[in-house]
N, C-alpha and C positions, 0 to 999 in steps of 0.2 A: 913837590915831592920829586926826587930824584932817582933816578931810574937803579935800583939793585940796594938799594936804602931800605931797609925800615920803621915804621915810624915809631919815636919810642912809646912803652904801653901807659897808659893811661890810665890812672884809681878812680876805680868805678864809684869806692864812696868818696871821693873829693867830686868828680863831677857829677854826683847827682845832689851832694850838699850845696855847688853852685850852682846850680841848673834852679833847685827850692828856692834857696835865698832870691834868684832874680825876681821869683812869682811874689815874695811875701808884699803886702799891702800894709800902707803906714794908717794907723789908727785916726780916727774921725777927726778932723783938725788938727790931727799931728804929724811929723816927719818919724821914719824908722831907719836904719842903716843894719846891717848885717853880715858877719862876715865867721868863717868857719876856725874851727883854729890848725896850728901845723899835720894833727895828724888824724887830722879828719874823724875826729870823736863827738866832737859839741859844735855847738852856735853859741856866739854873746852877739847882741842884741840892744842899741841904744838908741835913743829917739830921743821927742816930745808929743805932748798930747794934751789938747785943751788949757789954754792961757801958758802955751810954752813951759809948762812943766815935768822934767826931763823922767827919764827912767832908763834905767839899765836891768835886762833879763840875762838869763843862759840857767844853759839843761842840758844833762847828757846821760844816756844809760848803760847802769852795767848789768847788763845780761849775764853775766859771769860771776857773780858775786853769788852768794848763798847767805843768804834769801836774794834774790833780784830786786834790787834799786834802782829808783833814780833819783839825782840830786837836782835840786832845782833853786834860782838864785833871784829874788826882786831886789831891785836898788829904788827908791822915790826916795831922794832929799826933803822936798817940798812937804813931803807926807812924814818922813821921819818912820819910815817903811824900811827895814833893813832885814827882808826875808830868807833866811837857807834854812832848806831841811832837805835830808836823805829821805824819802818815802817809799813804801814797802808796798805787798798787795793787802787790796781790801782795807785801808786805812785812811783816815776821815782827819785833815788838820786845816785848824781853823788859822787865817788869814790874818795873820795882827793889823791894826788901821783901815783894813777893808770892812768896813761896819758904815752904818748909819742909815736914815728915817727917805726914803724913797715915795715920790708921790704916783699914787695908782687910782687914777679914778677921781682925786679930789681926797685921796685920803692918803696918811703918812702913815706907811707902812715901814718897820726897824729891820733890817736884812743882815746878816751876817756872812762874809765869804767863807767857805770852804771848800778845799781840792781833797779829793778823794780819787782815789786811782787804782787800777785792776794790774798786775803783776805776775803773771803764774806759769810757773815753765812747767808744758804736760811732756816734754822728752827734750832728748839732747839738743834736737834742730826745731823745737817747737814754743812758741811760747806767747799765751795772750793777753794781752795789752789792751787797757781803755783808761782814759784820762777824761775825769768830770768837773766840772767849777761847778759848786751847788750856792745858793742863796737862801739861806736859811731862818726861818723864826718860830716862835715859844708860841705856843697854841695850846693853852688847855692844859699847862705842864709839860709838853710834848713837842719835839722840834720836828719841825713837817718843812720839808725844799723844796717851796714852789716854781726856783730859780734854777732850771737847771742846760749846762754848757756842756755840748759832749766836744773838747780838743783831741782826742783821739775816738774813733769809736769801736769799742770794744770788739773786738776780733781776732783772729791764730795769725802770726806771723810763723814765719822762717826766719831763724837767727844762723849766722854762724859758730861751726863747734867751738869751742871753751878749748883751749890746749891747758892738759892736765898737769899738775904740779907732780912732778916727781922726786920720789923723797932718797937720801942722801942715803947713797949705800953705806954701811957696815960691816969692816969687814968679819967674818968668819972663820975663827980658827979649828981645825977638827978636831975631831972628840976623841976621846981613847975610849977605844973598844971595851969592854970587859970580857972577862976569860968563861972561854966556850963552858959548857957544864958539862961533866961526866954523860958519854952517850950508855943508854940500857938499852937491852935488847928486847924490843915488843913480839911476843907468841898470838900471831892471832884467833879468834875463838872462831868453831866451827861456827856455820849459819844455823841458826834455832828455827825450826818449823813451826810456825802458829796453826793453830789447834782449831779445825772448820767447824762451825757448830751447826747440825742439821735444822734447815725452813721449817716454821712451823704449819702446820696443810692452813689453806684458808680454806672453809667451806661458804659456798658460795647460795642464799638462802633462795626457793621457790619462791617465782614470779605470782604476785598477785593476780587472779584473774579478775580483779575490776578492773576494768579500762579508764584512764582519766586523759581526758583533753585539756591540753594546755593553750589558751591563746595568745600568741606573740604581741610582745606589748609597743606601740609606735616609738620610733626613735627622732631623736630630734639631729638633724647636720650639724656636725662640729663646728663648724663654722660660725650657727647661727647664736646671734646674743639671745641671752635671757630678756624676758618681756617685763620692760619699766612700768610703773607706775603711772599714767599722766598725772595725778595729781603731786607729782613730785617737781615736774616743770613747773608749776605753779609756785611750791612751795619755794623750788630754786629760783623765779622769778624774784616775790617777795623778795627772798634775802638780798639780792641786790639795791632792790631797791630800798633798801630798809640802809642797805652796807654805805650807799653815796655816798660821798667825803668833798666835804669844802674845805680845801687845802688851804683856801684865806677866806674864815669865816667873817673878817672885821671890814670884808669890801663887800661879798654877795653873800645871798641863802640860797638853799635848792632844797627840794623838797620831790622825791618822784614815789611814784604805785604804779604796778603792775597792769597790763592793758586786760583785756575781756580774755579774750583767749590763752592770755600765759606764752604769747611769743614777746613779747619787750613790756619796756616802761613808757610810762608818760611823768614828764618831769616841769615844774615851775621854778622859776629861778629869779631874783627881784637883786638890787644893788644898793647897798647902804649907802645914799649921796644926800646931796641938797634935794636931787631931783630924783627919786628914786624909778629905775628902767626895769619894767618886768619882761623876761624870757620866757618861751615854752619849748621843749624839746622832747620829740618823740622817736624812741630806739625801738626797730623791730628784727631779729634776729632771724634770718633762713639757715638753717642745718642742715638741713638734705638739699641745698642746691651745689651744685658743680662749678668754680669752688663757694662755699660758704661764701655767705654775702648779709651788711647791715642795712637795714634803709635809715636814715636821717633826716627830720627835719626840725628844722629850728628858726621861730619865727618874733616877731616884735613889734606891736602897734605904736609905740613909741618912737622906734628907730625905722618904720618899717622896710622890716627886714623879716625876707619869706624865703628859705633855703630851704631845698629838698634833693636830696644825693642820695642815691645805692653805691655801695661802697661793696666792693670785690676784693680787695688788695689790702694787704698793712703798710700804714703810711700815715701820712698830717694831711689832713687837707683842709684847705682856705675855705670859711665861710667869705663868700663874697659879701664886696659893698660895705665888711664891718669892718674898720679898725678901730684900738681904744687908744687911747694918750695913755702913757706912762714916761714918768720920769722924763716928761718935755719930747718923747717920739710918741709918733703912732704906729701901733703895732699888730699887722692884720691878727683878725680871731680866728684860728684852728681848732680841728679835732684830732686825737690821733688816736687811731685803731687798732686792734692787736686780738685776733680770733683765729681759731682754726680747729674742725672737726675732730675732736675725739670718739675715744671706746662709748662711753657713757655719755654723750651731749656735744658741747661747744664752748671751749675757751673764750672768754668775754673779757675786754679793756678798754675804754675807751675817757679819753682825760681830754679834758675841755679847756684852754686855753691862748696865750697869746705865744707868736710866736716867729723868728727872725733870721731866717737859717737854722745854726745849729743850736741857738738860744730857744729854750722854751717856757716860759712862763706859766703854770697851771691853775685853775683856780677850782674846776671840777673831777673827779676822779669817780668812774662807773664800773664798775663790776671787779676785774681782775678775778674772777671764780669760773668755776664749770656749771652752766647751766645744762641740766639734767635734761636728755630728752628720748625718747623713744627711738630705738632705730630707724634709719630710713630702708626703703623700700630695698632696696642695691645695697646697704652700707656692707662692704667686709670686713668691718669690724676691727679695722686698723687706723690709727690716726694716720691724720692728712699733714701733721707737722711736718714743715720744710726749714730744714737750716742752714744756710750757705754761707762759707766763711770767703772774704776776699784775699785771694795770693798776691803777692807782689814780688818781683822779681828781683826788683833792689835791694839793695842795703837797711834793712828792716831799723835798724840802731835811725837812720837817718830819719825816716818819717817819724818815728818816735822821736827824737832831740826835735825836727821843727816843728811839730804837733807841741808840742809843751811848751816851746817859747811863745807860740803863740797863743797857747793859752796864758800866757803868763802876762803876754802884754793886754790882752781881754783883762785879767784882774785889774792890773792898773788904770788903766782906762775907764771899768769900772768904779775902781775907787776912786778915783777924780770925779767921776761923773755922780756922784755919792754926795762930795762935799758939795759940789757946785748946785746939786739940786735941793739945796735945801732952801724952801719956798713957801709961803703961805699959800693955802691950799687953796684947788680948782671948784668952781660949779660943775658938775656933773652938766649939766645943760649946755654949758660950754665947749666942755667936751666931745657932745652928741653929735655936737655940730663938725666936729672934725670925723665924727668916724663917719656919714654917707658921702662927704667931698673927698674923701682922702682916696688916692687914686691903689690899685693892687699891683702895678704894673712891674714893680720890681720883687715880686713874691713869687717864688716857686714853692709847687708842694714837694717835701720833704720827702724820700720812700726809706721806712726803714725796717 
């Protein structure tokens, strides 16, 4: 740099679309290349992946448009994959060629893809965004996504303002007046006096001399809640446990009832294989501790496997020492929890699953209701919900456009890994054996 020079300025969205691009990672056995276009709007996107078979992505948002889209582009040859759609908020579209029989456990499960994405502008400089890849199949009549990819995860950005379309003046020519009307002359009227009408007396009737005491009746503080039921925890126990959901009824069952006292369930859980694995798992809910907290355990004389976790935080967390095969990986088992102190009780979620990052696999789903409980000792009677949105100070368009390419190359990827798994199916026993060797070392827990 030269001394009375300065330097010229630099586009903050070109260099943080090259700053992203140098971090992106090329897909499992495959190369990726990436590169932005002239005016710093989109990414395109070209590689291989698995037996060299090539793929072309790109995505870019307009936050401008009414309704706000974003367009998104797969190219696979090999596949005969030739995807473009415009997507809106809150809409679910299904993946043409991304389909087929995925093996889980020794059993061939049908998956279907689909990207579904969040959209929603709440003001001029606001607007939030989540981008999901779901894997989906027919249960019962009913399509349940045990498969699910967060590429963006749902949160407020900051957009810049929209420059408004201005419309095409006209000219205006003036009007002819029309002719004034005859002025009359207004006489105004004297002011009229309204007419007082005399009080009528009130007579005011002789005090009874019986004396009557009155005594003041206790009051309750504003503040304090109305006194529950216990027998309503219970009943809100049961319905959980009654509510469970085997989101892939054709690999495990579960079966849970309610503990002695109406704080959690006890749950059995068994695996449809050659060698069939039974589970047990016990949920105990704390309400009045600071903050709210679950205990867990889940254990297995088959695998033996003996986990026991208090859980304070919402988040996934790793059962140790398990991983399952699927689809030719092994995939540590998680839980993921989602509670927090209300008016009436304690929000309750908790989904059992596998799971890889931001991939997560489900197979159990426990409560998602309010279990009803007595106030606590201190409660004031306000929920404890906390909602944090993350800011970002960049170019918001950007982490959206590589958030979507990336997910766009996960689909691919995925559908390769689709065809290529189609396989005569595993012994469960086989399997067993990989999940106490298979090591956790490259597993973080997830907070979400």
């Amino acid at each position: 740099m030269f001394p009375g020079y300065l330097a010229a300025p630099v586009n903050p969205e070109c260099s943080s679309l090259d700053n992203i691009i140098s971090h992106i990672q090329a897909p499992p056995g495959g190369t990726i290349q990436c590169h932005r276009n002239d005016s710093c709007t989109g990414i395109t996107c070209s590689g291989t992946a698995l037996a060299g078979a090539e793929f072309h992505t790109s995505a870019s948002l307009q936050h401008c448009s009414s309704p706000v889209s974003m367009s998104v582009n797969v190219v696979v040859p090999s596949l005969e994959v030739n995807y473009q759609q415009t997507v809106r908020h809150n809409d679910m579209y299904e993946i043409p060629g991304l389909s087929g029989d995925v093996p889980v456990l020794g059993t061939q499960e049908h998956i279907q893809g689909y990207l579904q994405v969040k959209l929603e502008k709440k003001d001029q400089n606001t607007l939030s965004i989540g981008v999901k890849l779901l894997g989906g199949t027919e249960i019962f009549g009913m399509m349940v996504y045990p498969l699910e990819y967060d590429v963006i995860p749902e949160q407020d950005v900051s957009v810049p303002s929209c420059t408004p379309v201005l419309p095409t003046p006209v000219p205006v020519h003036p009007a002819t007046r029309p002719p004034h009307p005859p002025r009359t002359t207004v006489h105004p009227k004297p002011p009229t006096r309204g007419t007082v009408k005399p009080k009528p007396a009130v007579t005011t009737a002789a005090p009874d001399e019986t004396t009557t005491t009155t005594q003041a009746l206790p009051t309750t503080p504003a503040h304090a809640l109305p006194p529950v039921d216990p027998s309503l925890q219970c009943k809100s126990i049961d319905q959980m446990a009654n509510n469970v959901t085997s989101l892939m009824p054709t690999l495990a069952t579960i079966m849970c009832n309610r503990n002695a006292d109406c704080t959690g369930v006890t749950c059995s859980a068994q695996t449809k294989s050659d060698i069939p694995v039974k589970f047990a798992m016990d949920v105990t809910l704390h309400g009045c501790t600071d903050p709210v907290s679950m205990d867990v355990t889940i254990n297995s004389e088959e695998v033996g496997l003996d986990h026991t976790q208090t859980v304070t935080q919402n988040g996934t967390y790793q059962i140790e020492d398990l991983k399952v095969p699927i689809a030719g990986f092994s995939l540590p088992a998680v839980y993921q929890v989602n509670m927090a102190r209300v008016n009436n009780g304690m929000d309750v979620k908790l989904v059992l699953g596998l799971s890889n990052g931001p991939v997560q696999y489900s197979f159990f789903q426990l409560g998602e209701q309010t279990i009803i409980m007595p106030p606590c000792p201190s409660d004031p009677g306000t929920a404890s919900r906390k909602h944090t949105a993350d800011k970002h100070n960049t170019m918001v368009i950007v982490g959206a456009v590589v958030g979507s390419v990336l997910g766009l190359v996960m689909l691919v990827v995925l559908g390769l890994l689709i065809r290529r798994w189609r396989k005569p199916s595993l012994s469960v026993y086989g399997d067993m054996q990989v999940l106490m060797s298979a090591s956790n070392e490259d597993f973080e827990p997830l907070t979400v």
